[in-house]
ZAMARGU-4260 file (C-alpha; in steps of 0.2 Angstrom, whole numbers, plus 5000, padded with zeros to 4 digits):
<rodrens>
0) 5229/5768/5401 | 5215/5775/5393 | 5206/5791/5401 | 5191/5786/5391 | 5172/5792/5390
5) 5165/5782/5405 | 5179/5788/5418 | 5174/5806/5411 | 5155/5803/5414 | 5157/5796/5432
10) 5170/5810/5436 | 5157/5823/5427 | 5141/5815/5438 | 5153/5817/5454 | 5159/5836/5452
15) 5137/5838/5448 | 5139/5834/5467 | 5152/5843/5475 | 5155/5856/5464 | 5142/5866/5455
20) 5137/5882/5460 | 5152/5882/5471 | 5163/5900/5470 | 5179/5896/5462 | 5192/5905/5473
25) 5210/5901/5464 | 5218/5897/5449 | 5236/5891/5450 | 5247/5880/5435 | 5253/5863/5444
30) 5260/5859/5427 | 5265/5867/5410 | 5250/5857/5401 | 5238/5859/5417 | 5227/5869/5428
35) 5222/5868/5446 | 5205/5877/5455 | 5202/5881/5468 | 5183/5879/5473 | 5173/5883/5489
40) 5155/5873/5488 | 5144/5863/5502 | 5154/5871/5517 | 5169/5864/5509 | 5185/5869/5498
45) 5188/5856/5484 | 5203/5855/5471 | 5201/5852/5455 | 5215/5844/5443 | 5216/5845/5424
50) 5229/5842/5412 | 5233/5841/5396 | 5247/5831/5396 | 5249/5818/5380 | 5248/5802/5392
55) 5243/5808/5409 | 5228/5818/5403 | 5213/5820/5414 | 5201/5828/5425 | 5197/5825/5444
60) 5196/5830/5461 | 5211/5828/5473 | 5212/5827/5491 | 5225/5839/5493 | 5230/5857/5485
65) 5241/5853/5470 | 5259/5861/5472 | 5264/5876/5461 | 5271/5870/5446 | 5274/5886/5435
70) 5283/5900/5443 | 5280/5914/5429 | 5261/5919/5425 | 5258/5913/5404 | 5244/5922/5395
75) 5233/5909/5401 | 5234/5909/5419 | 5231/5930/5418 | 5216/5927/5408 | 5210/5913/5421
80) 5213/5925/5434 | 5200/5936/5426 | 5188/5928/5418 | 5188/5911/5429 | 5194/5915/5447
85) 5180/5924/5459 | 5166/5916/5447 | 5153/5904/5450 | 5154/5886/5443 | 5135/5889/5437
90) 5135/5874/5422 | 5142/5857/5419 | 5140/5848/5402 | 5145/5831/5395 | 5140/5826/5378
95) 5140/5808/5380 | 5152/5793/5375 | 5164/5809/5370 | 5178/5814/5380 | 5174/5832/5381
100) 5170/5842/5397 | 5161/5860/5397 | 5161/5871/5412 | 5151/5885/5413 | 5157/5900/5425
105) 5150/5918/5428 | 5157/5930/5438 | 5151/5945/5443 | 5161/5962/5441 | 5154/5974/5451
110) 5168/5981/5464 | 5164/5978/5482 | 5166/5985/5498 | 5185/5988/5502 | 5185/5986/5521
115) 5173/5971/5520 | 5181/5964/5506 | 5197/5966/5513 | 5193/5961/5530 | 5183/5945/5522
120) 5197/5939/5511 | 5209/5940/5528 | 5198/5925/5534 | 5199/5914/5516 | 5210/5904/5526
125) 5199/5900/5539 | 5181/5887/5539 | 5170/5900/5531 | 5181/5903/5514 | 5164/5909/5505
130) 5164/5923/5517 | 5171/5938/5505 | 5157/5932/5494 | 5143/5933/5509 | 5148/5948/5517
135) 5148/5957/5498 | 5137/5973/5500 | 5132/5971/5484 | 5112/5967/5486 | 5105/5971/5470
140) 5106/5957/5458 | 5119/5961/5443 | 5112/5965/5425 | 5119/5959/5410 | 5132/5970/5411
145) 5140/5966/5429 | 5142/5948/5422 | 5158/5941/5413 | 5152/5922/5405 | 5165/5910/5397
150) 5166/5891/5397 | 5183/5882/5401 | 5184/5866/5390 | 5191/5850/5395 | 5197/5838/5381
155) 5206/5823/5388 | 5211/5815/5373 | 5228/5808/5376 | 5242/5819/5364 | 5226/5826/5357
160) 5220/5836/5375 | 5219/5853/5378 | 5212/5867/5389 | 5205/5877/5383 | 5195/5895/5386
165) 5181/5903/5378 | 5172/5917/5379 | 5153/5919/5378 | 5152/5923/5360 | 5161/5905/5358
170) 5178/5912/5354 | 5196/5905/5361 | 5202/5918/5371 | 5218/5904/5377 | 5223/5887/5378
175) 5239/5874/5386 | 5241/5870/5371 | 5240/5880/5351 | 5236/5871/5336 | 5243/5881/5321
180) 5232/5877/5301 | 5248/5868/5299 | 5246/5857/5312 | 5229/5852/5310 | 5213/5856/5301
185) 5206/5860/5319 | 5213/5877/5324 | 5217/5881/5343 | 5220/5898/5345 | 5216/5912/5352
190) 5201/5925/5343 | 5197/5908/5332 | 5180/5902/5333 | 5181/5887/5345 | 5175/5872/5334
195) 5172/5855/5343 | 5181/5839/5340 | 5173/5826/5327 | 5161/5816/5330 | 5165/5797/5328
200) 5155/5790/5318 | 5151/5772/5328 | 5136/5765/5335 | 5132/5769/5352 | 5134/5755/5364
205) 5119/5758/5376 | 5108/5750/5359 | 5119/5736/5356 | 5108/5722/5350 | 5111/5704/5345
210) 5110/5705/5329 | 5123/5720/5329 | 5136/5708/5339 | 5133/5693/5325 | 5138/5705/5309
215) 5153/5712/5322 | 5158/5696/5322 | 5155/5689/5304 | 5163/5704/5297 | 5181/5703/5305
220) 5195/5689/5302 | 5193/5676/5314 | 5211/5679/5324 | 5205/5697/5326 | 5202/5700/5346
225) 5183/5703/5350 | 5190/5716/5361 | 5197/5726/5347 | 5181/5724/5334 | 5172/5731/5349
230) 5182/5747/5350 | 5181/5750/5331 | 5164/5745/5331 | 5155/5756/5346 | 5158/5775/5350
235) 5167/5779/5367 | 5173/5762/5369 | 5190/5762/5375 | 5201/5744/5375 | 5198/5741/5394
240) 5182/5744/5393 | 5181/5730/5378 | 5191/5718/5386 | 5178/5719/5402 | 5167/5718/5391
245) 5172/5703/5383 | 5178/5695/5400 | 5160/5697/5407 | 5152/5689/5392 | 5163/5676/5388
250) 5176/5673/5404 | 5190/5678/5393 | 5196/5695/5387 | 5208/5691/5374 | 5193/5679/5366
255) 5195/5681/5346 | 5181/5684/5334 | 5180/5666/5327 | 5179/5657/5346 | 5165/5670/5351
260) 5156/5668/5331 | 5158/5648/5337 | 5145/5650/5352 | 5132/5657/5342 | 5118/5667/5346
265) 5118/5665/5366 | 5136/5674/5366 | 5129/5686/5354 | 5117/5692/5365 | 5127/5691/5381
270) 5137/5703/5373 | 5126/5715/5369 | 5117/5714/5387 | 5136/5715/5396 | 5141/5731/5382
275) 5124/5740/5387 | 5124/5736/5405 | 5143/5743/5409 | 5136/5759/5399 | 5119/5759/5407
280) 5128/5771/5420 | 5127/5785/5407 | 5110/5786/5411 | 5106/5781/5429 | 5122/5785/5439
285) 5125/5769/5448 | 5147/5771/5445 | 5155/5757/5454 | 5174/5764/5456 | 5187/5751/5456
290) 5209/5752/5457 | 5218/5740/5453 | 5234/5737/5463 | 5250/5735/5456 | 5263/5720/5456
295) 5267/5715/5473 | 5285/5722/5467 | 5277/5738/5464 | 5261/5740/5475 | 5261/5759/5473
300) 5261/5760/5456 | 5242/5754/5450 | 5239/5745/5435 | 5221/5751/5430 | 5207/5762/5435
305) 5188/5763/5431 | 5172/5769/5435 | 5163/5750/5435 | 5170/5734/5446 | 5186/5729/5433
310) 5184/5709/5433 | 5194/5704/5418 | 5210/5709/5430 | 5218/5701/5445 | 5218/5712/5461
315) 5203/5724/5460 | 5198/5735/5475 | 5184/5745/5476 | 5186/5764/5479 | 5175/5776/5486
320) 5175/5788/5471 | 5182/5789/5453 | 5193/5803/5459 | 5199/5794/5473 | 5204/5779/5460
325) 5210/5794/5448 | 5225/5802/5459 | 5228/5784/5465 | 5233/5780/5449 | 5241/5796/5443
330) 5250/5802/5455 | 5265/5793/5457 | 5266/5790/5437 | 5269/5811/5439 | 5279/5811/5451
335) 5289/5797/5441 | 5287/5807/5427 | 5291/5823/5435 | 5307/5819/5443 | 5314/5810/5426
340) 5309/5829/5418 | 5319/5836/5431 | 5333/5823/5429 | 5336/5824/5411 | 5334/5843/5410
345) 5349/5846/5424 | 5361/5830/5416 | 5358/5842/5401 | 5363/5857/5409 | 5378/5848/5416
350) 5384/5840/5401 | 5383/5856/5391 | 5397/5861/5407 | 5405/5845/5404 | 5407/5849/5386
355) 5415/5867/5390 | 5426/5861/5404 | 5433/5848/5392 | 5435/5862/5379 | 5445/5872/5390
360) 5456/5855/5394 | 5459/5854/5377 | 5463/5870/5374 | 5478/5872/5389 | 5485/5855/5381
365) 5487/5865/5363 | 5496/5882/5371 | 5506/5870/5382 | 5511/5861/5364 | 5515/5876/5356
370) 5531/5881/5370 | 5547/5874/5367 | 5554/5864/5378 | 5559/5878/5392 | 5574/5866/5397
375) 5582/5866/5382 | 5587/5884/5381 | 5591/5884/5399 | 5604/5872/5396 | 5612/5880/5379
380) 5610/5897/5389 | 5623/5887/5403 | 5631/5878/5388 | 5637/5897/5378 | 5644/5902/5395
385) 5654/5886/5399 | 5661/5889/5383 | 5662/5907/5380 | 5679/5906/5379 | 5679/5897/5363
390) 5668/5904/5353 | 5674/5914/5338 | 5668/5935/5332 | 5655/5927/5317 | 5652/5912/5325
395) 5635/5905/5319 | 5634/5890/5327 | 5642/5878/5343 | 5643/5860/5344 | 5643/5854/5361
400) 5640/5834/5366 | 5633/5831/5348 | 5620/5845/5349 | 5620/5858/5341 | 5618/5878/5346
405) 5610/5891/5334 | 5619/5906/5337 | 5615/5923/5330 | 5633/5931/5323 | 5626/5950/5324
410) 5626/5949/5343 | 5639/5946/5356 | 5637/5927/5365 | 5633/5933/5381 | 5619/5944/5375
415) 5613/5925/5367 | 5612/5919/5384 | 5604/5931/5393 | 5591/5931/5379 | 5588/5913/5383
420) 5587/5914/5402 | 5575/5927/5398 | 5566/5915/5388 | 5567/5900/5400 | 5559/5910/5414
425) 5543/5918/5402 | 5540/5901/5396 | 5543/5893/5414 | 5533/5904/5421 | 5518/5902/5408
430) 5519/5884/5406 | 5518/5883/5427 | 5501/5894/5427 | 5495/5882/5411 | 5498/5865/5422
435) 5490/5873/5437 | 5475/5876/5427 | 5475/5863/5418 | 5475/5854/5435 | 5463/5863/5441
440) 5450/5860/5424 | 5454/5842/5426 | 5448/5842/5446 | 5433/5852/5441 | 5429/5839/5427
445) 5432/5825/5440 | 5418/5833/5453 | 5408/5838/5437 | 5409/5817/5433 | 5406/5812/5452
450) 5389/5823/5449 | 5382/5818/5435 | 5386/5798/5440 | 5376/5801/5456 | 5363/5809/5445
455) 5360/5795/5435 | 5355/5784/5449 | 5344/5797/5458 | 5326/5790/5460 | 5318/5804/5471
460) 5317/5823/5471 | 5326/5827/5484 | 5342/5819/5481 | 5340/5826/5461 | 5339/5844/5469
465) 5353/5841/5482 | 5365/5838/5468 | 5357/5853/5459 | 5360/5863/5475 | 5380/5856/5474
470) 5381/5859/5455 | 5376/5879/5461 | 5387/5880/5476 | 5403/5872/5467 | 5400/5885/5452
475) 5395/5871/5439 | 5378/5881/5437 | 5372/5900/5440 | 5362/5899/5456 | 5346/5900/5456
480) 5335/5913/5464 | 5334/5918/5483 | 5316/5909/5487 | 5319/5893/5474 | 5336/5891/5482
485) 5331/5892/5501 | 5316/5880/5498 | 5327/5867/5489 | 5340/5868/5503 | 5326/5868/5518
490) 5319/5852/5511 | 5337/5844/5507 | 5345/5850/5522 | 5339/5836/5533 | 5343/5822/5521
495) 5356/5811/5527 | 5367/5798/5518 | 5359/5779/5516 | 5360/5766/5528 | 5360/5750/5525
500) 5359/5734/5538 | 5370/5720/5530 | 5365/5704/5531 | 5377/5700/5542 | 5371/5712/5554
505) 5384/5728/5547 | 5380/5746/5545 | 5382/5751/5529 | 5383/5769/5523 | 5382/5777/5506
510) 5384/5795/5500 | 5372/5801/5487 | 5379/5817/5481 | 5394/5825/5484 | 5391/5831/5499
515) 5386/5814/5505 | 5401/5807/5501 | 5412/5817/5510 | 5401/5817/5526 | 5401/5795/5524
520) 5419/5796/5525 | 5427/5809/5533 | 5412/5812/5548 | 5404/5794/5549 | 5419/5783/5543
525) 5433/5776/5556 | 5451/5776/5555 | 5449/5758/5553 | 5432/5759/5544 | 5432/5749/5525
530) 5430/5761/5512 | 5425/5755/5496 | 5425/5763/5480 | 5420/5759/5460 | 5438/5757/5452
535) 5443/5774/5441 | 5424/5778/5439 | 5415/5793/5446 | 5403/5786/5460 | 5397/5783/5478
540) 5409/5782/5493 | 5404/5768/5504 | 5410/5765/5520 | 5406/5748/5532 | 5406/5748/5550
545) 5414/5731/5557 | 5413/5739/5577 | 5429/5729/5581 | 5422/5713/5573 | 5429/5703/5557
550) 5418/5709/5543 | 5413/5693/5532 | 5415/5691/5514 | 5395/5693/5511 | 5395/5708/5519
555) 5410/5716/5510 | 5399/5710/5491 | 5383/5716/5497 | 5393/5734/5499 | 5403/5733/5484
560) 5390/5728/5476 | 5380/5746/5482 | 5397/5756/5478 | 5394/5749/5460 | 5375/5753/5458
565) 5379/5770/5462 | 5391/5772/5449 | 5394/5776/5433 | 5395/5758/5429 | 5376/5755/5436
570) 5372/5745/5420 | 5388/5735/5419 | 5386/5717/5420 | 5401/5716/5432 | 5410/5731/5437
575) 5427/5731/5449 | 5428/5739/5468 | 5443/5742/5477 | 5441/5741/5497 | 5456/5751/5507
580) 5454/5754/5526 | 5447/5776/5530 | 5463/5780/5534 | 5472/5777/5518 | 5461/5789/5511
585) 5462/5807/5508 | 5457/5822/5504 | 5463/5830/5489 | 5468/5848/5490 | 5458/5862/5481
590) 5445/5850/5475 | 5426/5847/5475 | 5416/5838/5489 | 5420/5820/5488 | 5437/5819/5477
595) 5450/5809/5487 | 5467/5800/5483 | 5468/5781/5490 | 5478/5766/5492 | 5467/5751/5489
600) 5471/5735/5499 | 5460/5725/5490 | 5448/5723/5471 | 5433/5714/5474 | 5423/5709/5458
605) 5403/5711/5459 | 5388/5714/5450 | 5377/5730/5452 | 5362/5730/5465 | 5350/5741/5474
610) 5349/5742/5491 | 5330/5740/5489
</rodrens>
């Protein structure tokens, strides 16, 4: 989806309304590659999105405050605070059909009144947020001097955006993102001179003529879609916009060059009228936001956006403005995007634990390899007393059963087997410490595995930061800090493990997280409860109530069939579950949240699903 020239005009006409002149109060990052304002105008705060990411980039308005993304302050955000925040948003350009947004801001220096300032800023929070600025002392206007001027620049561009800021003398003082000579020939950073992007050099779509549809159409193959020549033909035209194009003109988008050549001149012209009427906005206003809903499989997650009525697409619904439409559209794909980002970075932080845990394991099997066999010398110890009697001054060796005994001639045979009880107990004794580690690596492993396969099925952020909050408390990660901590186990605190109704009318509970999974079947699950579980793979406890009823055969598939989804296994075509009743499982000693020993009564055979 294409965040193309239109959507920027109608978005730069709306902020014109709601915006300009307003004070701009806060600067925060939401995001690595964005920025967020904070901007007091009309009696009214108003947040301000932009970000540069490679394909969620944009700029809009949002309903509510944008979260803190970044917790250190980059270069950036200190030079926002100085030049951008407590300034005026006094300009706003757009140079059309380019995907480019200037804002102008000015903010004055002057220091004010302390107790006022002070007093006023106490009451930011409050209806009249502009009063720090109204109660300002400072009545004389500012000269030159008082006034700091820069420009922050907005380019949308898909893996191409960037934010950027300049200074008054048009020099990059910082931007999301740096673009080194080696990189491109258009430098991004900071004391450069900023240059603006190329120009592309197309015809501009609110001329479009007839006669320039009939050479757009007699130039290209016939199989070429009309929709593409378009975008290669017309500046700011973005492949929606030419497939709405091509729907309103000749009632199909996907229309090739050689069926729309075939209606002669009428389609040509309808062309033209329809490619200069949905760009006519440019320079009347007139937007006519539209959303269209997703799937009815996915109704939260949009399929397209625009700032005119989309009719080429099945489900349109008018929207009240283009931001409204914008942070439909974006925000779950962030939040999407934000908790895979946050999935894949902590299963990397766990597999690199995963990797020394199994190095460790590896290493107690080699020092166990390298001890002899502690019996062995207990028993020829034993064996050179039994026959002490009949072993000669000199002797070098005793045969006993067919085995042999090395024997050292310099030193007397009881001295022999004293040095070998000696020896049996060290080794005894070392090899006793290197099983019980090695047990305890391998538990550690085995709560490490249940992790990570509950990790690879975790769909929202909470349960992703629960099991980064057991990964911290079992010592699999360094904790982290005090706030970040308490704020992740405040909002995970009152999660609870999924419940499922079954078909047949059954509760149904399945842990999530380690955690979970002791709570489903050592606080919720019966003595006589079924307790199912993914056969020797790392994975969800499930536990099925039957409240003194037999519990069907549907019932006992749809929760082996949950127990298999979140496992290890969830991609499997068929994967294998054992049912045993809550009493013949327990708890294993000394190991992490959720490890248990069982004796299965039952293996039931099923296929992977959701319980959604």
């Amino acid at each position: 989806m294409y965040f193309d020239a239109l959507t920027l005009a109608a978005v730069a006409d709306e902020l014109r309304q709601s915006v300009l002149g307003g004070r701009i109060q806060r600067v925060w990052l939401p995001a690595a590659q964005g920025i967020a304002l904070e901007i007091y105008a009309h009696h009214r705060r108003h947040y301000l999105l932009a970000s540069a990411h490679p394909q969620h980039a944009r700029v809009h308005l949002v309903a509510r405050k944008p979260s803190r993304g970044v917790e250190l302050p980059t270069p950036l955000l200190l030079l926002l605070r100085k030049y951008v925040q407590g300034g005026r948003l006094v300009g706003l350009e757009y140079p059309a059909l380019e995907r480019l947004l200037l804002l102008s801001i000015v903010k004055d220096m002057r220091p004010r009144n302390h107790d006022v300032a002070e007093r006023a800023e106490s009451d930011t929070e409050d209806a009249n947020a502009d009063l720090a600025e109204d109660l300002n002392p400072r009545l004389d206007p500012p000269t030159e001097a008082d006034l700091l001027r820069c420009e922050l620049i907005i380019e949308p561009m898909e893996r191409r955006s960037n934010i950027l800021l300049v200074n008054d003398a048009n020099v990059i003082m910082d931007s999301v993102k740096r673009v080194t000579p080696a990189m491109s020939q258009r430098v991004v950073l900071p004391q450069q001179p900023y240059v603006l992007p190329p120009a592309q050099d197309k015809r501009d779509p609110r001329s479009a003529t007839a006669a320039g549809i009939t050479d757009l159409l007699a130039a290209g193959t016939p199989q070429t879609a009309l929709a593409k020549a378009i975008v290669q033909t017309y500046r700011g035209v973005s492949p929606q916009a030419a497939r709405e194009v091509a729907q309103r003109a000749c009632g199909n988008p996907q229309i090739t060059l050689g069926d729309a050549l075939a209606a002669g001149e009428p389609a040509a012209a309808t062309l033209a009228a329809c490619l200069r009427a949905l760009y006519q906005p440019l320079d009347t206003g007139g937007w006519e936001p539209s959303l269209v809903r997703g799937p009815p499989d996915a109704p939260d997650l949009p399929r397209a956006y625009a700032p005119y009525a989309i009719t080429h697409l099945a489900g349109t619904h008018p929207q009240a403005a283009i931001s409204a439409a914008l942070e439909a559209f974006y925000q779950p794909r962030e939040e999407l995007a934000d908790h895979s980002q946050r999935r894949i970075a902590l299963e990397r932080r766990l597999a690199e634990v995963e990797t020394r845990l199994r190095h460790q394991l590896q290493q107690i099997e080699r020092e166990l390899a390298q001890f002899p066999d502690p019996e062995q010398l207990r028993w020829e110890g034993e064996m050179i007393y039994a026959f002490l009697h009949e072993i000669a001054a000199g002797q070098t060796a005793l045969e006993i059963e067919g085995r042999t005994i090395q024997l050292d001639p310099t030193h007397p045979p009881v001295a022999a087997a004293q040095h070998r009880f000696r020896s049996y107990q060290k080794i005894r004794s070392g090899t006793e410490r290197l099983h019980e580690r090695r047990s305890e690596t391998a538990l550690r492993l085995a709560g490490l595995e249940q992790v990570q396969a509950l990790l690879g099925v975790a769909t929202e952020r909470d349960q992703i930061d629960q099991l980064l909050l057991e990964a911290e408390e079992q010592g699999y990660l360094p904790p982290s800090s005090g706030k970040q901590q308490q704020a992740i186990r405040k909002r995970v605190s009152r999660r609870r493990p999924l419940r499922v109704v079954s078909s047949d009318g059954f509760d149904i509970f399945v842990g999530r997280s380690a955690t979970q999974n002791a709570e489903v079947t050592f606080k919720i699950g019966r003595p006589d409860d079924l307790w199912l579980h993914v056969r020797t793979i790392a994975g969800a406890h499930v536990i099925v109530q039957p409240g003194g009823r037999d519990v069907p055969e549907r019932t006992l598939l749809e929760a082996a069939s949950l127990a298999a989804y979140f496992s290890q296994a969830r991609n499997e075509q068929h994967v294998d579950v054992e049912i045993a009743r809550r009493k013949l499982v327990r708890k294993i000693a000394g190991a992490p949240p959720g490890l248990v020993t069982y004796r299965a009564e039952r293996l039931v055979r099923v296929s992977p699903q959701p319980p959604w």
